[in-house]
SEVEX-621713 format. One record per residue (C-alpha): x, y, z; residue number from 1. Coordinates in steps of 0.001 Angstrom, whole numbers, plus 500000, padded with zeros to 6 digits. Layout:
# SEVEX-621713
+--------+--------+--------+------+
!     xx !     yy !     zz ! voro !
+--------+--------+--------+------+
!      X !      Y !      Z !  NUM !
...
+--------+--------+--------+------+
END
This chain:
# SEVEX-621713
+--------+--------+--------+------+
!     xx !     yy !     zz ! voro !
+--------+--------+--------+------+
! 490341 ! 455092 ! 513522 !    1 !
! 489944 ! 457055 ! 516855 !    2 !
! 487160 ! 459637 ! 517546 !    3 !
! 489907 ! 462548 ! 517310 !    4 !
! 490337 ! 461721 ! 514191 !    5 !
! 486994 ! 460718 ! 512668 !    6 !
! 486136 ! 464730 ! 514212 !    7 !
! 489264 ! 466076 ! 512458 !    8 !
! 488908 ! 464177 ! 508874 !    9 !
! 484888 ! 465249 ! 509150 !   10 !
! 486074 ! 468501 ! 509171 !   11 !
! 489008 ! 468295 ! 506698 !   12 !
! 486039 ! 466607 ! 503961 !   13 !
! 483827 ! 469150 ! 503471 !   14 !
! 486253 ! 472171 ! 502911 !   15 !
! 488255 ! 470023 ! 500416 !   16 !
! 485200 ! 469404 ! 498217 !   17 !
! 484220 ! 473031 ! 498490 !   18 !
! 487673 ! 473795 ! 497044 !   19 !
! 487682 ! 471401 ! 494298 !   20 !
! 483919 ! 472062 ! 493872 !   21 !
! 484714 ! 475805 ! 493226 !   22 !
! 487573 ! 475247 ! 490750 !   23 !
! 485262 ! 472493 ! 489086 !   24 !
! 482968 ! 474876 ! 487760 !   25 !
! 482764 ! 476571 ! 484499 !   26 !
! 483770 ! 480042 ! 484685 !   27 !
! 480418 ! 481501 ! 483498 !   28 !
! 478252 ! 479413 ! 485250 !   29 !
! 480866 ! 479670 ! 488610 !   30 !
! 480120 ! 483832 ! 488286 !   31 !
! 476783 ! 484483 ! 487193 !   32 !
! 475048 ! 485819 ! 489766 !   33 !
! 477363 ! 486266 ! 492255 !   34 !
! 478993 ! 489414 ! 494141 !   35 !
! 483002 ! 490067 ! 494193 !   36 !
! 484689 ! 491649 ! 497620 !   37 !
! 487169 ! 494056 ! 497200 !   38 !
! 489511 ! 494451 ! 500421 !   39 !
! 490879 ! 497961 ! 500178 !   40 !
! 493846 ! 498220 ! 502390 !   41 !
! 493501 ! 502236 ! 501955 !   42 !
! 491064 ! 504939 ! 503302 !   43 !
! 487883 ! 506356 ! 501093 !   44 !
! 489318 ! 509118 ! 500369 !   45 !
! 492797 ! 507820 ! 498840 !   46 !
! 493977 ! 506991 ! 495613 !   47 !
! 494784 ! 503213 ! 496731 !   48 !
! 490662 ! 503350 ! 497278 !   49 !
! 489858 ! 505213 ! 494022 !   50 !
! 492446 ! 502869 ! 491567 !   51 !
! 490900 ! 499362 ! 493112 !   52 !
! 487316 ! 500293 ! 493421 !   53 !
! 487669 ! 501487 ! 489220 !   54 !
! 489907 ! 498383 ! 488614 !   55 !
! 487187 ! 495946 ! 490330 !   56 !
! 484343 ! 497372 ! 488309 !   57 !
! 486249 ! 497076 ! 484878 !   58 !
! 487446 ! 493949 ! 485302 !   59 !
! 484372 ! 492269 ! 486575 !   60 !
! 483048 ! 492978 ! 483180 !   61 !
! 485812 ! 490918 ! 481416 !   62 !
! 485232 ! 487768 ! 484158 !   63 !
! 482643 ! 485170 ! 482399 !   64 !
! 479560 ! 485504 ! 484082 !   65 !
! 479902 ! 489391 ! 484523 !   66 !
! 479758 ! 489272 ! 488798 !   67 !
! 478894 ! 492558 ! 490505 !   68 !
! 481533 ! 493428 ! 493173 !   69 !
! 481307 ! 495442 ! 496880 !   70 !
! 484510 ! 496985 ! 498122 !   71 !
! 485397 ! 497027 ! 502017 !   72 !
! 487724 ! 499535 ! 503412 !   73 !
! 490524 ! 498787 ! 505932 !   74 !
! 492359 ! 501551 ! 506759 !   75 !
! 494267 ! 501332 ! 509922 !   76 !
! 497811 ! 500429 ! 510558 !   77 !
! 499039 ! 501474 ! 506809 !   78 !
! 496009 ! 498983 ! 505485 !   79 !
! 497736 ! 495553 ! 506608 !   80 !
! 493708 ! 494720 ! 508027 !   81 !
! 493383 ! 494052 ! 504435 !   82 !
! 496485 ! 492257 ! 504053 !   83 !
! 495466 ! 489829 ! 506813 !   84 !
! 491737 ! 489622 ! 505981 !   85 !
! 492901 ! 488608 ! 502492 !   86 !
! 495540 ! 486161 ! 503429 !   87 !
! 493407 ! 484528 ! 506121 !   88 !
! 489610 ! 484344 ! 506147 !   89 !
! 488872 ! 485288 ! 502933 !   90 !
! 486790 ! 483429 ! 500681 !   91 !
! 489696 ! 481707 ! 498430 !   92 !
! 486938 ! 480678 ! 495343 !   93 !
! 488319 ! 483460 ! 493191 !   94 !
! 485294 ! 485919 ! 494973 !   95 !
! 487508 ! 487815 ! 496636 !   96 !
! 490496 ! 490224 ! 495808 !   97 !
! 492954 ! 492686 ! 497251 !   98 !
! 494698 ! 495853 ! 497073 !   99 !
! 496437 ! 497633 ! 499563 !  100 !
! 498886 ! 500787 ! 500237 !  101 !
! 502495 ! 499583 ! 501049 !  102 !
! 503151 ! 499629 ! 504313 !  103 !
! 502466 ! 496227 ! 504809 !  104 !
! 504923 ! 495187 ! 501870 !  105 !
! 508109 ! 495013 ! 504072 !  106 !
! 506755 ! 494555 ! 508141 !  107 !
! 507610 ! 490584 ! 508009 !  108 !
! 510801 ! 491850 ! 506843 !  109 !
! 512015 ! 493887 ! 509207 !  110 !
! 510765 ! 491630 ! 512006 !  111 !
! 510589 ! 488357 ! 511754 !  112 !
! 510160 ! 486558 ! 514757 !  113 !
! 506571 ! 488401 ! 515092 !  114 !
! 503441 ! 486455 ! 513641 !  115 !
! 501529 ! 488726 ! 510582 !  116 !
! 499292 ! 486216 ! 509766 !  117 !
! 500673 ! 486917 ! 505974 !  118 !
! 503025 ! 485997 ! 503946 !  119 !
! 503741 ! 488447 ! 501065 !  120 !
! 505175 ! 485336 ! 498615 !  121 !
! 502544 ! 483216 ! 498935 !  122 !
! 499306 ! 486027 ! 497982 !  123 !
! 498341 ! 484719 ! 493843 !  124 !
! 499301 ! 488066 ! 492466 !  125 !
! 497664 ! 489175 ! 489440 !  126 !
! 499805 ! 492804 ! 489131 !  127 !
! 500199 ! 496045 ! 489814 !  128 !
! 499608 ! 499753 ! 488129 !  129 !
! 502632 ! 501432 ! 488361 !  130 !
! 506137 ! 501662 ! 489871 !  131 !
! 505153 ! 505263 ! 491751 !  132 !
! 507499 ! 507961 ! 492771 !  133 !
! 506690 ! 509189 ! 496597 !  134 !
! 507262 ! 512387 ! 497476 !  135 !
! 507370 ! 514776 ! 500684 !  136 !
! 506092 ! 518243 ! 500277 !  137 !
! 504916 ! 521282 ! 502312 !  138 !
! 502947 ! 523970 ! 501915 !  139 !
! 503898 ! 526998 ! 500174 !  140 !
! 504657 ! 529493 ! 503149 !  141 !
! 505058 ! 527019 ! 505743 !  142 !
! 509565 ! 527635 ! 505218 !  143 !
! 509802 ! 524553 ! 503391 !  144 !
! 511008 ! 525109 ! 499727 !  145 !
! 513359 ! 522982 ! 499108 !  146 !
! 515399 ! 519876 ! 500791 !  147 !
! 517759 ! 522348 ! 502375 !  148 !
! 514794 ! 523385 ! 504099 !  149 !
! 514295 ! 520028 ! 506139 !  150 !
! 518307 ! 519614 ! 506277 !  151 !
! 518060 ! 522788 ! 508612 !  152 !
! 515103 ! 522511 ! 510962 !  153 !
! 512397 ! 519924 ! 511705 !  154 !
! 509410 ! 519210 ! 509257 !  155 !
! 506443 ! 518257 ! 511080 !  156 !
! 504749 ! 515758 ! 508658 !  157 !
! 501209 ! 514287 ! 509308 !  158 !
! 500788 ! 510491 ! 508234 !  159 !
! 498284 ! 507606 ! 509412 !  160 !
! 499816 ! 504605 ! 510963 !  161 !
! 503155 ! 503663 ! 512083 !  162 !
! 503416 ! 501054 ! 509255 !  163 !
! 502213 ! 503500 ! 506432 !  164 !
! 504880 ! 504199 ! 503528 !  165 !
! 504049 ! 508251 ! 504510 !  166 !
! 505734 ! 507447 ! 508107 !  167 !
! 508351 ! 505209 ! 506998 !  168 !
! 510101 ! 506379 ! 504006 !  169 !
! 510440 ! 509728 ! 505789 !  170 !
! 512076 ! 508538 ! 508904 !  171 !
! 514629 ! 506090 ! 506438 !  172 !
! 515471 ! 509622 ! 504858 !  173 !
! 516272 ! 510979 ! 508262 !  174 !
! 518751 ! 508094 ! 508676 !  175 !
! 520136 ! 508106 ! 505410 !  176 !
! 520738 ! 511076 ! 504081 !  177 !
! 520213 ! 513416 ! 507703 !  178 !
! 516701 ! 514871 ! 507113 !  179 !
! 514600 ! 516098 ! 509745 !  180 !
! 511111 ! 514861 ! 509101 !  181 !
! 508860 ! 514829 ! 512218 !  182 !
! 505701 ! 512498 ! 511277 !  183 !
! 502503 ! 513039 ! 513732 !  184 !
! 500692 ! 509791 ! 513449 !  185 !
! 496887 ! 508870 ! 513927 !  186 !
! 495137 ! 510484 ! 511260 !  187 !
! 492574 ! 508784 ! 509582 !  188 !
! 493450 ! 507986 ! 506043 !  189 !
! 495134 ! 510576 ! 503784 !  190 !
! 491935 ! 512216 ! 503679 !  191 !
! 492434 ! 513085 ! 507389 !  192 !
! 496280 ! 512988 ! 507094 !  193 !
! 495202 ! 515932 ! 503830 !  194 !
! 493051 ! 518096 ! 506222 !  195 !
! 496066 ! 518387 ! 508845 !  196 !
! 498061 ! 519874 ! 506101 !  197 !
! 495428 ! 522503 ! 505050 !  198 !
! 494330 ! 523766 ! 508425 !  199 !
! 497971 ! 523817 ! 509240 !  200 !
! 497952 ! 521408 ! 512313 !  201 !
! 501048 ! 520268 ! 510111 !  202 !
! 503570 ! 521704 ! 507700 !  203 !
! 503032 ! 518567 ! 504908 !  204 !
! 503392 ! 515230 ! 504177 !  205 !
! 504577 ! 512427 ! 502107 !  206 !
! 502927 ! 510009 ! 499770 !  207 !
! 503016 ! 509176 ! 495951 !  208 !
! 503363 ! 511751 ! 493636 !  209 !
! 500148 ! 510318 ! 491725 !  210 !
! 498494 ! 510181 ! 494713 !  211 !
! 498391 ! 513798 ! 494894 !  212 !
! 497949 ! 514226 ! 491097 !  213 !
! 494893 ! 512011 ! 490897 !  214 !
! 492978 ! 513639 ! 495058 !  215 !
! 494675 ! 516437 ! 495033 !  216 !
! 494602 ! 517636 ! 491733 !  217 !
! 494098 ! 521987 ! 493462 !  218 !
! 497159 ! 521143 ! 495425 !  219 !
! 499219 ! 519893 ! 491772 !  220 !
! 498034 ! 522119 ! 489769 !  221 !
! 496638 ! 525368 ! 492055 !  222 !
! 500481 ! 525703 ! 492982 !  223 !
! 499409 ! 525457 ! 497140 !  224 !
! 502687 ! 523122 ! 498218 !  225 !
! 506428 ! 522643 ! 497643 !  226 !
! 508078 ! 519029 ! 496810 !  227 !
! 511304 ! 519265 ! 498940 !  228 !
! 512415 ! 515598 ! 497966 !  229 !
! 511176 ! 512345 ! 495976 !  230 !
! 511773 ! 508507 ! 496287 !  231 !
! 511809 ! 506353 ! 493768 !  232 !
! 513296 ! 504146 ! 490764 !  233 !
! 513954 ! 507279 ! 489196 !  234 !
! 512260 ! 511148 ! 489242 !  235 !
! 509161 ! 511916 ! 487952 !  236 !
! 509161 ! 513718 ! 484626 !  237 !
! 506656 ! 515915 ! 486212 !  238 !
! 509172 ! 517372 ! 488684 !  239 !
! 512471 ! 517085 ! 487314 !  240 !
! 514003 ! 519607 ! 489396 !  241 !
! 513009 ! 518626 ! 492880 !  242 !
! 515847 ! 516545 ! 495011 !  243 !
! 516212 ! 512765 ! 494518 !  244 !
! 516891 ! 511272 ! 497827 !  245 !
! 519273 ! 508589 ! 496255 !  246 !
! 521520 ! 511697 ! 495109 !  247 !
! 521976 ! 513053 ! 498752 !  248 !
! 523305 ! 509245 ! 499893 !  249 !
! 526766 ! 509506 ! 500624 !  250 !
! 527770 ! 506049 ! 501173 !  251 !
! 526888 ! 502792 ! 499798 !  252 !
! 525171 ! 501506 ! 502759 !  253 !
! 523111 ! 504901 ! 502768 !  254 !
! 522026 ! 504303 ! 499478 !  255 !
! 521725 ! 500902 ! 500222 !  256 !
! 518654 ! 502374 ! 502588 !  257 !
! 517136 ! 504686 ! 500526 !  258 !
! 516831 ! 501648 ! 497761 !  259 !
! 515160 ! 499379 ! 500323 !  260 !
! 512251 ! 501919 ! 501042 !  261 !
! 512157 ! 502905 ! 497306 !  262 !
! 511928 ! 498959 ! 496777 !  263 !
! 507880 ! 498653 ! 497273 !  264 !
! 507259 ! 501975 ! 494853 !  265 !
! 507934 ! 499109 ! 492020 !  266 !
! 504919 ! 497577 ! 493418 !  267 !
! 502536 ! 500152 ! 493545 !  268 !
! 498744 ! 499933 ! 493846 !  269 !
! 498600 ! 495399 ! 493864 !  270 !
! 496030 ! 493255 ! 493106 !  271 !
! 496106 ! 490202 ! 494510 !  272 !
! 494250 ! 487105 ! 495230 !  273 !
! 494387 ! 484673 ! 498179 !  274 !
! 496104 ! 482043 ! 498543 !  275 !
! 494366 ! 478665 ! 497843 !  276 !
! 492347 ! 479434 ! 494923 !  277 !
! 491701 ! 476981 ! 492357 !  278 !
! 493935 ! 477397 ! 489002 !  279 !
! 491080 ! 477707 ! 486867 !  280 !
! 490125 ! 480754 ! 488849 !  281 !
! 493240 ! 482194 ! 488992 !  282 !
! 493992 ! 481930 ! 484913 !  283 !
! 490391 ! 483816 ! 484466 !  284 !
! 491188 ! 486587 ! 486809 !  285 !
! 494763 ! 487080 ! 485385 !  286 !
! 492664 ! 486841 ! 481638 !  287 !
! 491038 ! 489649 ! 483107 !  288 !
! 493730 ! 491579 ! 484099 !  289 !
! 495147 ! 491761 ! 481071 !  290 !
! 492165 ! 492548 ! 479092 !  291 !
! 491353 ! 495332 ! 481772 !  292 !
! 495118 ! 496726 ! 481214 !  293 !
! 493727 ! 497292 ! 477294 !  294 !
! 490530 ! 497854 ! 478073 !  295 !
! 489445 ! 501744 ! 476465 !  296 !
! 486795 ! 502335 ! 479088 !  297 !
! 489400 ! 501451 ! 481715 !  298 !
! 491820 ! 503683 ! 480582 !  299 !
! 490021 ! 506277 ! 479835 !  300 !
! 488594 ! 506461 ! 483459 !  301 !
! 492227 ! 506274 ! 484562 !  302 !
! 493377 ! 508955 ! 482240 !  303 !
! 490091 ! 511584 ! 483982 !  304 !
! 491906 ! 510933 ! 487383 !  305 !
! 495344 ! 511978 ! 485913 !  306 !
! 496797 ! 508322 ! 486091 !  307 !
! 498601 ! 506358 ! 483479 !  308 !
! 498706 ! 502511 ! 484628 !  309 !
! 502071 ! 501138 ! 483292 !  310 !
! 501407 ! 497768 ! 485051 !  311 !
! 503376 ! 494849 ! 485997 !  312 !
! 501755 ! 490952 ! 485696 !  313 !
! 501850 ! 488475 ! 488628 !  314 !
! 504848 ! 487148 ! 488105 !  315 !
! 506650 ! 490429 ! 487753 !  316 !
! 505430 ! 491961 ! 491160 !  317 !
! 506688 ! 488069 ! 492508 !  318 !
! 509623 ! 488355 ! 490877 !  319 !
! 510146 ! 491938 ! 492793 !  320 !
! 509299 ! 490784 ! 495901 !  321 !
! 511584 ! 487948 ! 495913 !  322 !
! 514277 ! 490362 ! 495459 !  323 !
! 513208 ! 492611 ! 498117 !  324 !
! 512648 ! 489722 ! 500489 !  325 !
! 516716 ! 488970 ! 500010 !  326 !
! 517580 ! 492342 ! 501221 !  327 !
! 520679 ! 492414 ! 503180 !  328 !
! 520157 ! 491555 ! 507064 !  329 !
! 522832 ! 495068 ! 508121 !  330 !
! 520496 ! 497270 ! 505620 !  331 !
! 517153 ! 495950 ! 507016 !  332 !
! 518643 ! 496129 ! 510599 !  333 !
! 519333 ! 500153 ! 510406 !  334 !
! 515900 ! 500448 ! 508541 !  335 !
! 513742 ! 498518 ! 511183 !  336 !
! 515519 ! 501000 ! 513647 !  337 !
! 515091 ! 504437 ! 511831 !  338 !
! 511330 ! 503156 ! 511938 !  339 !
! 511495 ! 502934 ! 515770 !  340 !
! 513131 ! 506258 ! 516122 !  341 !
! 510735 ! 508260 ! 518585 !  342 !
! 510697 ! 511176 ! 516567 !  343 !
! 507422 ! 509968 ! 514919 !  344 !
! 504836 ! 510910 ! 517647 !  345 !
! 501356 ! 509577 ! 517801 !  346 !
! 498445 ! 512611 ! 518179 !  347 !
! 496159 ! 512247 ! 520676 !  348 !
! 493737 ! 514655 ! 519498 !  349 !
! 493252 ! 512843 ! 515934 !  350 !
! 493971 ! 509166 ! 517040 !  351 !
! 491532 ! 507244 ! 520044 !  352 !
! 494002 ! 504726 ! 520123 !  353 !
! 496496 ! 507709 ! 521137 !  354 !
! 494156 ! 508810 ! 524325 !  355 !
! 494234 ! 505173 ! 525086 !  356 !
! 497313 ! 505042 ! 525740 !  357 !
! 497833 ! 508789 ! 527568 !  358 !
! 495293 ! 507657 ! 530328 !  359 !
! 497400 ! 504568 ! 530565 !  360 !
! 500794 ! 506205 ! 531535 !  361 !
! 499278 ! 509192 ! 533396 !  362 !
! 497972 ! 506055 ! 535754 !  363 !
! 500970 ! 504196 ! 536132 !  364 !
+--------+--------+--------+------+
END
């Protein structure tokens, strides 16, 4: 045996009996004691943030050995810091968990031949909430009332990240069904993305309808914005009479479109573990979800922020994805594009990363 390869196998030891160690251990006794992370591929002040932190602290109870639990925010790029945290360097004991906007869901997708460091089939899902209906609205005043509205003249949108579900359903609407969304990138969060909209930097934006509901509950119900369209399986009972995007498709390959961005809304707010973790950790934290899912005190916190979990298990959201994944090449081709369509601009007042890049051209 050569010294490469005494070095290598010296290495390779120790993290294989941590693994085994870890799924060795009674449940109770493998708990007790010790503290859960939470990656939260969302900003504070969203409702991908509020639905994981309440999810984490409910379910920890129904875990044997009751753990406490810290939640981390990543926020940037549509929350795929999560994503990749998760996936890579991660604890993979059944300590830490996931949750993240979706964004991320699709990027491998629609380019392939770039390195994520994730890979959306392999995460050990354990569910998700909802199947969500995204909408785009404006404020009342602003000459957006309806989808005509954004037919006729642009709709300056704010959103956070190029990779965020508020930049990239819009611009697939644009291509689809001729819409004239404008998104102005950089803000942080939808907190900050929220604050363009009231001090008017923007006209509106788009995100989930229960997203709204459960942060913006004086928007909802105060009557201060207009839906113009929604995106989804199907509408939301709430708002029956605003326009469903599928119904201003013309063609089968624009509809085609419109279903592939609608596709992650099945998959709304996941939970997820990473990959690697030992069975017996995995079959407690799925227990867990399901007892959560019935849990009163759960649902009743759920029901105070104006959201009804309808949730899918593990192997649902898999079962999902696996269909997404087989998408057409032609249909994810034209999305991938409409994404890159420089109509979404990047604010350099709101965004650092935005100066960056200002100085940078202004020098060359």
């Amino acid at each position: 045996m050569g010294p490469t390869f005494r070095y290598l196998l010296a290495g390779v030891i120790p993290l294989c009996v941590v693994s085994l160690a870890a799924g060795a251990v009674p449940a109770a006794e493998f708990y007790k004691g010790k503290t859960l992370t939470l990656w939260i591929g969302g900003g504070v002040s969203g409702s991908t943030n509020l639905i994981g932190r309440t999810f984490v602290k409910h379910a920890a109870r129904h875990l044997p050995g009751k753990p406490d639990f810290a939640a981390r925010n990543l926020p940037g790029a549509g929350g795929i810091g999560a994503v990749r945290t998760l996936y890579g360097r991660a604890a993979k004991d059944g300590t830490h968990i996931g949750t993240w906007a979706l964004g991320p869901v699709t990027d491998p997708l629609l380019n392939p031949k770039k390195k994520w460091g994730y890979d959306m089939l392999k995460f050990n899902w354990l569910g998700n909430m909802a199947s969500q209906v995204q909408v785009c609205l404006a404020w009342k005043g602003a000459g957006f009332a309806t989808i005509q509205d954004v037919f006729d003249k642009p709709m300056k949108i704010s959103s956070t990240g190029a990779r965020s579900n508020g930049t990239k359903v819009p611009l697939a609407l644009n291509e689809a069904i001729g819409t004239r969304f404008r998104p102005v990138l950089g803000y942080r969060g939808p907190g900050g993305a929220n604050l363009a909209v009231e001090r008017k930097e923007v006209v509106g934006r788009c995100a989930s309808y229960e997203t709204f509901r459960a942060t913006k509950a004086d928007w909802v119900a105060g009557g201060k914005v207009n839906y113009v369209v929604q995106v989804g399986d199907a509408k939301h009972p709430d708002i029956p009479n605003v326009a469903f995007a599928r119904d201003h498709a013309k063609t089968a390959k624009d509809k085609a479109l419109v279903d592939f961005v609608a596709g992650p809304l099945a998959i709304s707010n996941p939970f997820a573990l990473p990959p690697g973790v030992p069975d017996a950790r995995l079959r407690e934290w799925r227990a867990a979800w399901a007892a959560t899912m019935k849990d009163p005190a759960f649902l009743a916190e759920m029901k105070r922020y104006k959201f009804t979990p309808k949730p899918n298990d593990g192997a649902k959201v898999l079962s999902i994805l696996k269909v997404l994944y087989a998408t057409p090449a032609d249909v994810v081709n034209r999305a991938a594009k409409a994404f890159k369509t420089r109509t979404a601009r990047c604010n350099p007042k709101v965004s650092k990363k935005c100066r960056g890049k200002r100085k940078r051209k202004k020098k060359g």
